[in-house]
Structure formats: C-alpha cells, structure tokens
N, C-alpha and C positions, 0 to 999 in steps of 0.2 A: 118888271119882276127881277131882273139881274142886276138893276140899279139898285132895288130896295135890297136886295142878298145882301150885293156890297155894302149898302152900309151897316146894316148888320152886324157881318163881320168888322165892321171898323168902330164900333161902337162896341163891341161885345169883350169884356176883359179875358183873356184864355190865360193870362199866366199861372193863375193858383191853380185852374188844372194840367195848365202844363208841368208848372213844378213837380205836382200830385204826380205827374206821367212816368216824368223823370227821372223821379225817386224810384216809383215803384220799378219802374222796368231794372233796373240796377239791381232793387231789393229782390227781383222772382229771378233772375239772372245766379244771384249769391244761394236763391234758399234750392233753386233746382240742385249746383254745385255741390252745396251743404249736403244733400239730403239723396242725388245719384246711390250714392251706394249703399246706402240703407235699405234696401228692398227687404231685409229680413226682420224689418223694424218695421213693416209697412210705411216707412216715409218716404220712398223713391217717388211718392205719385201726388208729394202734397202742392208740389208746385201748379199743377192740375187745379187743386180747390182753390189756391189763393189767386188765381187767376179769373177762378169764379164768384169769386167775394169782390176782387176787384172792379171785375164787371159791374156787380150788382153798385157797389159802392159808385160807381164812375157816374152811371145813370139815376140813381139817386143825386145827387153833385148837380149836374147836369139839369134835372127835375125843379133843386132850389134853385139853383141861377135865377129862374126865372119868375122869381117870388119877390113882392115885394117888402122889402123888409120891415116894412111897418107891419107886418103879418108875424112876423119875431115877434115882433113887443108885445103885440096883444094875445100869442099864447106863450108869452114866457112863462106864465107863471104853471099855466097848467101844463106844460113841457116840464118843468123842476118835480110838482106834485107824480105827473105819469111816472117819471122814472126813478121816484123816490117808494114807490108804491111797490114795482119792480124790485128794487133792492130788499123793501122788506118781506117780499114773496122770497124770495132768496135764502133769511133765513129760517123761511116755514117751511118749505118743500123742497129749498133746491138740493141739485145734484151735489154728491160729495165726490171729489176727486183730487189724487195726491195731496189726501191730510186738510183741504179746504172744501166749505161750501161755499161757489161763487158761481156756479151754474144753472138758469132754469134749462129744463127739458121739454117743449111743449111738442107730441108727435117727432118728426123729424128735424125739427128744429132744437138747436143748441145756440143758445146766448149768454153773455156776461153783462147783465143790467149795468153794475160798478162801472164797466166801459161808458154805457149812454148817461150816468149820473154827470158824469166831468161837462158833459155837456149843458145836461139841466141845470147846472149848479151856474154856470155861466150867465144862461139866459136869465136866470133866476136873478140873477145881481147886479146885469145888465140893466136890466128892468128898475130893479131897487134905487139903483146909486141912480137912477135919472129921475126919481120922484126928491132925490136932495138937492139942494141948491149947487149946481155944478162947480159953479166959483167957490164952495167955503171952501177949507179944511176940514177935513173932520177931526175931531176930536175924538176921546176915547167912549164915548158914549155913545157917539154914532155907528160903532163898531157893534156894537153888545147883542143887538137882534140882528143882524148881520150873521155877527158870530155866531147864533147860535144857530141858524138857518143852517151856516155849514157844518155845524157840528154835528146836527143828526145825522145827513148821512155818512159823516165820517167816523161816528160811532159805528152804524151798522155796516158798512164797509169792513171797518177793524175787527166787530165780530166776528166775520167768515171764516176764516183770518185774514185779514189782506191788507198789510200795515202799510205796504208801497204806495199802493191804489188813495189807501187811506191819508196818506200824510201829502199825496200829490196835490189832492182837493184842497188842503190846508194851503201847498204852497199857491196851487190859483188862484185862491183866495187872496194870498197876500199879493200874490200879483196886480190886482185888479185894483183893491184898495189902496195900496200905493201909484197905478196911474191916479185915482180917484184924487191924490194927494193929503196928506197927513200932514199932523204937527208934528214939532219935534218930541214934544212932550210925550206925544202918543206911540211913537216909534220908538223912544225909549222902555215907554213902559211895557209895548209888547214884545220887545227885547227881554226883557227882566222874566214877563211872565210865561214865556220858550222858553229859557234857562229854566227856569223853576219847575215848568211840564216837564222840561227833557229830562231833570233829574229825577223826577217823579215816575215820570214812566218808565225807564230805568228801570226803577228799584220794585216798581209795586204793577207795571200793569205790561210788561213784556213778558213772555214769555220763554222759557229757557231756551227753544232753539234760535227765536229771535236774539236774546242775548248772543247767544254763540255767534249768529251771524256779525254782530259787531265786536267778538274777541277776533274771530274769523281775518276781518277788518285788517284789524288792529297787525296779526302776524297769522297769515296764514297756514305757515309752516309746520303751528304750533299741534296743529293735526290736517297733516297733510293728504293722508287716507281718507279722511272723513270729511267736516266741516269747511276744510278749506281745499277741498279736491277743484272744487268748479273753479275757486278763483285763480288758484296754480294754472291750472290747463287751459284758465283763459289769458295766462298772461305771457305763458308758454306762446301761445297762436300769436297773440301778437307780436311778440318780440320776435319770431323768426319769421317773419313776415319782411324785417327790413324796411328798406327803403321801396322797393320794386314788386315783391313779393314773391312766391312761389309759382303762379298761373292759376289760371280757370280752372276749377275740379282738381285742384293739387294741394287740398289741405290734406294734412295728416290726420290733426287735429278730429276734424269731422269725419274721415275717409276708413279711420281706424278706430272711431267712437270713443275715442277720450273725451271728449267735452259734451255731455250732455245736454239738452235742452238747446244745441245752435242749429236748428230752424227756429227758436223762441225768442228769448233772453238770450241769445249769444251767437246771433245772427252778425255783428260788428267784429264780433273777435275771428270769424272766422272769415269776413271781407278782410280784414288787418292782413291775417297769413299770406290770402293769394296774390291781394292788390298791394302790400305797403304801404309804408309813410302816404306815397304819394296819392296812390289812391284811395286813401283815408282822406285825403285833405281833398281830392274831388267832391267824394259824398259829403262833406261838411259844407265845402261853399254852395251846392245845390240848398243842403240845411238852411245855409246863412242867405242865402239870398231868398227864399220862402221867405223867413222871420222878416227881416227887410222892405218885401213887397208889403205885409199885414202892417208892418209899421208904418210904413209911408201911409198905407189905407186910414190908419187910423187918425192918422192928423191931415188928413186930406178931406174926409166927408165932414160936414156939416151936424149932422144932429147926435148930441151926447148917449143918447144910448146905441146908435150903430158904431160908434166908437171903441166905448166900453168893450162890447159886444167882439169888436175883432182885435180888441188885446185880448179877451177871454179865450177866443180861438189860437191866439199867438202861444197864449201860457199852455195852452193844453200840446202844443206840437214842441215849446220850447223847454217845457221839462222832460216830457218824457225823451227828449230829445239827448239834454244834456245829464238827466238822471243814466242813463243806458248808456251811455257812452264812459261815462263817468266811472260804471259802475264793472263793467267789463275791463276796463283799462285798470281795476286797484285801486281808485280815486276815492271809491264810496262802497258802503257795502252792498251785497247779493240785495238785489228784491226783483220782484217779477213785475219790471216796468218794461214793456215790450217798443222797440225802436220804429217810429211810426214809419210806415210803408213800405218795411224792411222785415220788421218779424212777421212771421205766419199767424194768423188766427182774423178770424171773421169779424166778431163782433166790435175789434180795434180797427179792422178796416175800415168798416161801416162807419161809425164815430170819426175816425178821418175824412171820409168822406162828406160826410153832414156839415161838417165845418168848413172845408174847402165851397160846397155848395153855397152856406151863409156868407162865406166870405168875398166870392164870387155876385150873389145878389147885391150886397151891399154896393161891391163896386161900379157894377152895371146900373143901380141904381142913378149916379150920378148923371147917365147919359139918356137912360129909358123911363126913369122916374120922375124927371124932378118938371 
C-alpha cells in the first residue's frame, strides 16, 4: 500500500497546483494588507471569502486531475454551448451593478458566466481546430466559422458592457489560431481588418465613457479629479514603492482609500508600494514560470487537441496576466481585467481553477493514461 502511495506521488504532476498555491498565498497575503483597514467599507473580512473560493476552486482542480482528458474533447462542445447559454441568461435577468449587467443571482449564489465563457470558448476550438488537418496552414477561410463562433459571445459579452472581458476572448482567440499556424497572407489581412475594426469601433460602437477611458490613456492628467483619478493613484502606489517597498500593510495608497477597487483591478499596484521593484519581479517569475510549465506541456503531449487545449489555458492566465499589469502600470488603458489569483472575486477563482485542474489532467495523463 505505501509502495503504491509512493508511486503515485511520483507519477502525479503538482506543479500547476503548486504554482496555483504559490500565487495565491502571495495574492490573499497582499488582499488581507489591502483591505485590514477598510472595516468601514465592509472589506476587512474579504480575505476570509477569497480563502473560501479558493478552497472550493483547489478542490474542484484537484477533482479534474483526475479526469481523463479525452472527457475534454467529448464535451467540449457542450461545455462552449453551457456557458454561452449562461452569458445570454445575463442579458435577460441579470444583476445590474456599477452601470454593468454581468452578474446572475441564483438564491445565494452570485456568478459571472463572461468568467466560465473564456473557458468554453477554449474548449470549443480546441476541439474545432483538431477536426482540421493539424499540418495545413490555415488560410483566411478557415478562420470565418471560427470567427464567428467567437464573435457571439464576444458580442454579448460587449453588450453588458464589458469591452475588457470582450476583447480578451478575441485576443485567445488569436492566440490559439496562431499556435494553430497561419499564412502570411492571412496574418496580414487580419492585421488590416483590426485596423479597420479599431477604427470603426472607435468612432461608431464605443461608448463615451469607454472613449474617455482611452483619452484617460492617452494623458491622464487631463482630468485628474475624474477619469483619470484610478490611473494617477495607481501610478502614484507604484512609483513610491521603489525598489524594496514600503512593508506589509504600509500602503497608503489602500490604508487611506485613494485608490479604489485594489482588492480588484488594482491588487498589483498596491503589491508595487509595499514589495517594490523587487518584489514585483518575484510575483512575475512565479507568473513566468506557470506560462513556461503549460508551455513545455504543450509540446510535450502527443495528441493535437490536449495541446491546443493547454495553450487555450496559457492564453487565458497569460493575458489577463499581462493586460492587468499592463494596465495598472500606464501601459494600457483601465478595464476590469482581474490579476488571476491575486485579485478577489469567486467566479475568476473558479475558472482559474478549472484550468489548472485541465492542465494538471493532461499532464498526468501521460503517466496514468497512456
């Protein structure tokens, strides 16, 4: 019985939940800090729930390991259909809150479907791109029902409002079809036809505060009371952060409530102040070696859609990774892209979680599957 443990453990992959550990204990470490002296905001006790989502999420994780991933493939599609269904329940019934419908409310549960879509949308095209011949190129035709797959939900995404969530789908999109491999012709012309969206949307399908946020962008000074208060005050945190930082629970930042929303979106700027330079560059190479591990995984298994399938998980941890960091530093403008296992909220735990689980199966696959 102790022989068989052992090999268990020596066959059983733990790094993608070790990373998952990693992170998170860093990320409930920064949101307790962030969030101590807010009791009058009821947020002193969030670290409390995100402790308990992570639970849930750890064990879920845990649950898929030991799936086998050919159980992926044969409900990818009805995995993409569940939580496209979801999204559109969203805009029949759901909750409205701060100026967006993005929430259902079922009893005592609160969810963000948009969260579980990034996921569906994966499996979805995991699945797709392995019914094409893995060797072509695609060409621009091959993209079109593709494309259009992702565009529903990125339509109704974008109607909630939720242009972040919405354009993120787009870029895992592009993610995956570029592993898939592309011509050049075809990478040109979906060049051309981004330019021409972006200008288009732009002009005819943003909306004035959205616009603002990329004047905002642009010079945030230009109203500093208003529009560009979050990015000032996130740039503020980070810049006196240094090199070494301020210490544990010594933002100001957070401690004094100038920067709104950092248990959220601005969880990073507020690790900047107490940890610095350096400990910015900690939590990046924990980042960087997760992305790393999924990478190696992915040209490491054998069959083309568990492949697909853990770049699809890479893209989903690797933009919102580098959108939110990006985006807090001045690099890119505000959107409410949450830093995965660092900012607060359930429903992005969960979805973190589910993927480290997939990613985890996959790998185990190679020693308990094959």
């Amino acid at each position: 019985m102790n022989q068989t443990l052992v090999q268990f453990f020596k066959r059983y992959d733990f790094s993608f939940l070790g990373s998952m550990c990693a992170i998170f204990l860093v990320g409930l470490l920064n949101l307790y800090s962030a969030t101590h002296s807010q009791a009058h905001d009821g947020l002193s006790e969030l670290y409390k729930s995100q402790f308990l989502w992570f639970t849930i999420s750890v064990t879920i994780a845990v649950c898929i390991s030991f799936f086998n991933p050919k159980t992926f493939e044969r409900f990818s599609y009805l995995a993409f259909a569940g939580t496209l269904f979801l999204v559109f329940l969203v805009l029949l019934m759901g909750k409205v809150g701060m100026g967006a419908q993005r929430w259902l409310v079922i009893g005592p549960l609160r969810m963000q479907p948009s969260e579980f879509m990034k996921l569906g949308l994966v499996l979805c095209m995991a699945r797709y791109f392995t019914k094409v011949n893995p060797e072509r190129q695609l060409g621009f035709k091959d993209l079109i029902l593709p494309g259009i797959i992702t565009m529903v939900p990125v339509i109704m995404v974008v109607l909630q409002p939720d242009l972040g969530t919405g354009l993120l789908l787009m870029f895992i999109f592009c993610m995956i079809i570029f592993y898939k491999r592309l011509r050049w012709k075809t990478i040109a012309t979906l060049g051309i036809i981004g330019l021409v969206s972006g200008v288009l949307m732009y002009n005819f399908g943003l909306k004035e505060y959205q616009r603002k946020r990329i004047h905002t962008f642009i010079d945030p000074y230009e109203d500093a009371k208003g529009s560009g208060y979050n990015a000032i005050q996130s740039e503020i945190a980070i810049g006196s952060g240094r090199l070494f930082g301020k210490g544990f629970k010594n933002s100001s930042q957070a401690s004094l409530s100038y920067l709104p929303e950092n248990h959220t979106d601005f969880v990073f700027a507020i690790f900047n102040e107490e940890h610095g330079f350096f400990g910015s560059v900690f939590l990046i190479i924990l980042y960087i070696v997760f992305f790393m591990r999924l990478i190696w995984l992915a040209s490491s298994v054998q069959r083309f859609y568990d492949s697909v399938l853990v770049i699809g998980i890479m893209s989903i941890f690797f933009w919102h990774t580098i959108i939110n960091m990006a985006m807090v530093s001045g690099l890119l403008p505000i959107v409410g892209i949450p830093l995965p296992l660092m900012s607060y909220g359930g429903s992005s735990m969960v979805t973190f979680g589910i993927g480290v689980g997939i990613a985890t199966s996959i790998s185990n696959s190679r020693n308990f599957f094959n």
